[in-house]
N, C-alpha and C positions, 0 to 999 in steps of 0.2 A: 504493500500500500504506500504509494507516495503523498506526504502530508502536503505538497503544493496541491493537490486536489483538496485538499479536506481543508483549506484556510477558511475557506466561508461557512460552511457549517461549524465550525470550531467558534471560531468570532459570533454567530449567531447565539452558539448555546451560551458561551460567555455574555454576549450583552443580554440576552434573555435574564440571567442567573442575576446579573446586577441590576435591571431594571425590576425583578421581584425582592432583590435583599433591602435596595433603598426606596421602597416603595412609600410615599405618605401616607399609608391611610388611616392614619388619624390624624391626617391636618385638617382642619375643617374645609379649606377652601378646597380638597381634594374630594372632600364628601361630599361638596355641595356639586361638583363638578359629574361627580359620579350619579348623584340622586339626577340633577338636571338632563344627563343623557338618558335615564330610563325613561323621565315627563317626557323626553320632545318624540322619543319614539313609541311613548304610549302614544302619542296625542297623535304623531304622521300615521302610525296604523290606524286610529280611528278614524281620521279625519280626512287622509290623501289616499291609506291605499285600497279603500273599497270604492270612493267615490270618484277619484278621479286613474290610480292605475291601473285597475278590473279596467275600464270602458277601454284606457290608452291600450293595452292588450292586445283587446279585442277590435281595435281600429288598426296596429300596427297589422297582427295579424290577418286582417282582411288587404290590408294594403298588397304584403306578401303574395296574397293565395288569389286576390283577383283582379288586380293593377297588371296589364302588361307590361312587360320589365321593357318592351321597344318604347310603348308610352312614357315614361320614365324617362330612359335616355333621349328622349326626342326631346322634353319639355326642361327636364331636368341636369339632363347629363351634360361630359364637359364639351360636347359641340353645339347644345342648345343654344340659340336666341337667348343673350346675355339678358337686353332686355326683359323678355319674357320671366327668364328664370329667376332670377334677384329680383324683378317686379313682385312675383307669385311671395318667393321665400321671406323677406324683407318685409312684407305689411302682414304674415302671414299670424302676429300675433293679436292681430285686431279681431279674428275670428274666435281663436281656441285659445280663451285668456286660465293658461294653467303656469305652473311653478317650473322650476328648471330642473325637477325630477321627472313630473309627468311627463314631459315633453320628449323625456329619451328613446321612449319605446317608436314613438312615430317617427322620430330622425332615423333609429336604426333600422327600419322599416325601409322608407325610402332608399339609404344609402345600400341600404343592401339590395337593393331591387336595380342599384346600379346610377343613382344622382351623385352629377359630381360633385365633388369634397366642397368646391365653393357655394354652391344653393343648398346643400345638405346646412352645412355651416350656418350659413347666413338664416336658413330655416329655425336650426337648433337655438340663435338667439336670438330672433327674433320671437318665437313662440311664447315665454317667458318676460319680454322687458317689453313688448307692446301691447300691452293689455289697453282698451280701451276705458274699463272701468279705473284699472288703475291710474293713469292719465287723468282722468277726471276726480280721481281722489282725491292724487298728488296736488292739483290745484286747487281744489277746498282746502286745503291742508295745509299746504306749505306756500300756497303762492300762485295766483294764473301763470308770469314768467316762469316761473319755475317747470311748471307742468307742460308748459312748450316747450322749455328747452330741451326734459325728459323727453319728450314727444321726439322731436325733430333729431336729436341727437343718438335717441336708438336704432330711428331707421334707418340713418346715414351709418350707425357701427357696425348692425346687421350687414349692409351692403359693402363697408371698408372690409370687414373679416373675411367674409365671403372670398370678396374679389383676391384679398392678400393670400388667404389658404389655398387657390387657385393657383394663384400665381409661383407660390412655393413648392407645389407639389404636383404641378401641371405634368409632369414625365410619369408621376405614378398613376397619378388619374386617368392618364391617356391609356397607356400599357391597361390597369383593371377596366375600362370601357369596353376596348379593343377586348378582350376575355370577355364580355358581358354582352358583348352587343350580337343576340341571337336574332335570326328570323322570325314575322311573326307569324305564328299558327296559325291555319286556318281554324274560323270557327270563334268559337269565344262568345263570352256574355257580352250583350251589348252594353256600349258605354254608357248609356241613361241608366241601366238599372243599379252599372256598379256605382257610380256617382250617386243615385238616390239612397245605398247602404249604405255609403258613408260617411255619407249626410244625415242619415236617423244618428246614426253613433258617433257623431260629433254632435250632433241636438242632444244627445243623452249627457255627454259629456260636460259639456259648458254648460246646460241649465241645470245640471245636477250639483255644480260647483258654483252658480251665480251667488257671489257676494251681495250683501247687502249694503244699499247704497247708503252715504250719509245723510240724504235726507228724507226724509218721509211722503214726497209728493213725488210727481211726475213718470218719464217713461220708466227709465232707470229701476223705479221703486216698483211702478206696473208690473214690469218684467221681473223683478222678485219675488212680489207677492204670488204670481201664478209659474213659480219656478217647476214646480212639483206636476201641475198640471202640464205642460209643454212637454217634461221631462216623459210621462206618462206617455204622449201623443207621439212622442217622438218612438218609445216601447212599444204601442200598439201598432205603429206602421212599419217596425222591425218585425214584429210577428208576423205582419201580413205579407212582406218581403222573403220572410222564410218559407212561405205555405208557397205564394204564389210564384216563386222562381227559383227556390232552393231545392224544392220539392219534399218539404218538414212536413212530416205526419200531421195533417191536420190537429190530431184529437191528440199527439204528444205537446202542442201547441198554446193548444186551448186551455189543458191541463196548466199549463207552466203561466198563461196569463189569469187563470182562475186562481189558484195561490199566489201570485201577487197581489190580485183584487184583495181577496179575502185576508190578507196579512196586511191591509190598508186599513181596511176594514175595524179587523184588531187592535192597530196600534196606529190610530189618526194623528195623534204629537209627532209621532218619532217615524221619517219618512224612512230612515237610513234601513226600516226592518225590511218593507216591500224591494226597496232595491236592492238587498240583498237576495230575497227572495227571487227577484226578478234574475238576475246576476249569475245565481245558481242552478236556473232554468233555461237558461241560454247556453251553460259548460255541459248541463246535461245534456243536451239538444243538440250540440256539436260534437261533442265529444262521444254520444250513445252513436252516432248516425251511422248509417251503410258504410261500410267498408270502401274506402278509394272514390267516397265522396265530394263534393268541394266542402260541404260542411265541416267534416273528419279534418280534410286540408284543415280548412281555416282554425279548427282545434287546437291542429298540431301546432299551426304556426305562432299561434299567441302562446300557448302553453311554451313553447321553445324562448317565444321574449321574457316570459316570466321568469322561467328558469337562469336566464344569462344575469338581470338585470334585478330582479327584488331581492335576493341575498346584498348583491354588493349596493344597492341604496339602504337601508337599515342598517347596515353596517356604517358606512358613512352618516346616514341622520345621527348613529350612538355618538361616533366621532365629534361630530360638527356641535351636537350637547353638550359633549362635555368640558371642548373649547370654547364656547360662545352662549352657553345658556342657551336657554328658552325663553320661546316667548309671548306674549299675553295669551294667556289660556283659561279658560273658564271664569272670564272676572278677574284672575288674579295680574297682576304686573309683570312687566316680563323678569326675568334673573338669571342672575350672572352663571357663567362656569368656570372652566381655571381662569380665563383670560378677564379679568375688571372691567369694566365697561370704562373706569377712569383714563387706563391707560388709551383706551382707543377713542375717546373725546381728546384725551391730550396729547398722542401724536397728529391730528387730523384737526387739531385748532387751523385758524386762518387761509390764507389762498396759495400759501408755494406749493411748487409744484412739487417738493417732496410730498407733502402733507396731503396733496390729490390722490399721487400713485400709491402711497401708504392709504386709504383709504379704498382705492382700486382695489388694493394685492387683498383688504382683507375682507371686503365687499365678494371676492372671487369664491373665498373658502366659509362662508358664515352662508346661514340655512336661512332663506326668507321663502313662507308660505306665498301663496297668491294675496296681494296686497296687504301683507302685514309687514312691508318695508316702509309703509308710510309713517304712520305712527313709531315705527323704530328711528324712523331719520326725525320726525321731531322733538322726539327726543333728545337725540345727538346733537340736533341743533340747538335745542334748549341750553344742553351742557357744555356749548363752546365751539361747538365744530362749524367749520367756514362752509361758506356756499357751493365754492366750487367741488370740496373732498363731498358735501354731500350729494352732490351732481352725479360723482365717479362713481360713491356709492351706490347709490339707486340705477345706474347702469350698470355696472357690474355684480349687484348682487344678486336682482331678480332672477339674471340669465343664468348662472354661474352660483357654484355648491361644491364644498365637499363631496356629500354623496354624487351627485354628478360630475364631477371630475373623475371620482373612480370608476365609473361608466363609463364614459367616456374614452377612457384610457382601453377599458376592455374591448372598445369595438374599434378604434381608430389607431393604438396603438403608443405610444411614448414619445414619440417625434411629434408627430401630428396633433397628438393632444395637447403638450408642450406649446406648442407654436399655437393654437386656439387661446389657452389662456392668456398665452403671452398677451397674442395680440387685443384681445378681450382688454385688457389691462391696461395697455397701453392707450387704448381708444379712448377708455374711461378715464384713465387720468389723463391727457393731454383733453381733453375733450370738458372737464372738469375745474382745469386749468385756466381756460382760455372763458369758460364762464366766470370762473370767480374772478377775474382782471377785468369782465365788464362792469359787473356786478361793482368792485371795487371803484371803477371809474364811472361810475354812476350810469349804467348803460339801463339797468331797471330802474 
């Protein structure tokens, strides 16, 4: 046995052995650090991953099993209509306003059906940091300018990432195209009917997740108050979509939308029972179906996104708790994890541009729900921190996460992911920067 092989297993069990002998744990900031990572991934399994990553599954999933991958590289891939593509990907988070976990499953979807690295990219952040409600939060909240400059300066970072992730890895993109780019079959579902599925399962998705607005009147509020019913409309024309072109047993169907009724029925406060019900009616229905089905496909294919991608997010959510707290849950205030909330108000006080990209790099790894960056940045702004780190913040954090990062890494690889953040980062602080010197020269 030659120990030049065995240095890294050796150093492993070594640092293993001393990060267990000088373990803190009984410093309280390490308890509190540890308690906080069990709250934030009680709270994402309650909260994110029935409601919002069941559905992203089951849309990656279908993307997979009934998008032709020539569709794909035509609209998407790296010869497409520049315009076209970064048009589509770039505003694409004004439709499917979810967090920068949910959205992996549908990035990985497309990219693997063969979109090149720059529309995939520029997809993956824009999905997360252009939410239309949060846009309108941000500006009750913190400020109209404000909420434009998030506005305008997402969609331009979506489209700078893009175009740079492109441009850096245009020889690999080309070559995996070149591999991907098959003939297309004769035959196949028509494109109206695959667009109308998923279109119900993106209806399921966003109004199952519509936040509530800040105020109590208007569209905004309309469309929340009848969340559950849309949601509902959007399920009962998924089953009709199953009978009438999937070829779903009618009566296994009907079954699976009569216990949801009837578990509505039972539990009127608490909608999350029937959509689960509902949820587990659709796995059985795909998952039970004929052998070498498209249904069975489409089983497979979400069941295979589950398996790459919800280990390594809970894992990362533990992570991201126990560095950065949690946050406002059930009434209570948000709190701290190892890292103070002090120190990150007082590296990111005022407008340099250290104190932007310091507020980028940590905006990158800290865990923001769908719109509960708002309320964290006024906070931060309460306690010192300048206009622009909050600008880079709120850019970088919505889109960008630990747990997503570590995704990330898993489907695109160490280079590629690398040069994402990077650039993420860079966009957000320079971009961050250049608001707060207006800001500071009185441009608001």
């Amino acid at each position: 046995m030659s120990w030049r092989e065995q240095w890294r297993p050796l150093l492993a069990i070594v640092g293993g052995f001393l990060l267990c002998f000088f373990l803190p744990a009984s410093h309280p900031r390490f308890e509190q650090g540890v308690r906080e990572a069990l709250v934030l991934v009680r709270w994402y399994a309650r909260e994110h991953v029935l409601l919002c990553l069941v559905p992203a599954f089951f849309i990656a999933g279908a993307i997979s099993t009934f998008v032709a991958q020539t569709s794909v590289l035509r609209y998407l891939g790296p010869k497409a209509n520049r315009a076209v593509a970064y048009g589509v990907a770039g505003v694409s988070g004004t439709v499917i306003a979810v967090c920068s976990c949910t959205i992996l499953p549908l990035f990985t979807g497309i990219y693997r059906m063969g979109a090149g690295i720059g529309p995939a990219t520029a997809f993956l952040y824009s999905g997360p940091a252009i939410s239309v409600l949060a846009i309108i939060l941000t500006g009750r909240v913190l400020g109209w300018e404000f909420g434009a400059a998030r506005a305008v300066a997402a969609v331009g970072t979506s489209v700078f990432v893009g175009l740079a992730m492109a441009a850096l890895f245009r020889r690999e993109d080309a070559a995996r195209a070149a591999e991907l780019a098959l003939p297309e079959l004769p035959g196949g579902r028509p494109l109206g009917q695959t667009v109308t599925h998923l279109a119900l399962l993106v209806g399921v998705l966003v109004f199952a997740n519509w936040g509530r607005p800040a105020a109590d009147h208007g569209v905004w509020h309309a469309l929340w108050a009848a969340k559950w019913w849309v949601t509902a409309a959007c399920g009962l024309g998924l089953a009709g979509v199953l009978v009438a072109w999937y070829a779903a047993a009618w009566w296994k169907v009907a079954a699976a939308v009569g216990a949801t009724v009837v578990a509505a029925l039972l539990a009127p406060a608490e909608p999350l029972v029937p959509f689960v019900v509902a949820s587990v009616g659709l796995g059985l229905l795909t998952s039970l179906a004929e052998e070498g089905s498209e249904l069975e496909a489409w089983f497979e294919a979400s069941w295979d996104f589950a398996k790459q991608i919800l280990p390594l997010l809970l894992l990362g959510v533990l992570a991201a708790g126990a560095l950065f707290g949690s946050p406002a849950i059930d009434g209570q205030p948000a709190r701290e994890g190892w890292i103070p909330n002090a120190w990150v108000a007082g590296l990111v006080g005022g407008e340099a541009l250290l104190a932007n990209f310091l507020a980028a790099c940590i905006g990158a790894f800290m865990y923001f729900a769908t719109l509960t960056e708002v309320p964290i940045l006024r906070g931060l702004l309460d306690s010192g921190m300048g206009q622009g780190p909050a600008l880079a913040l709120a850019l970088a954090g919505p889109s960008l996460s630990l747990p997503s990062v570590i995704v990330i890494h898993g489907v695109l690889g160490t280079k590629k992911t690398a040069a994402y953040v990077a650039l993420c980062v860079l966009a957000s602080g320079l971009l961050g920067f250049v608001y707060g010197q207006w800001v500071v020269g009185g441009g608001a």
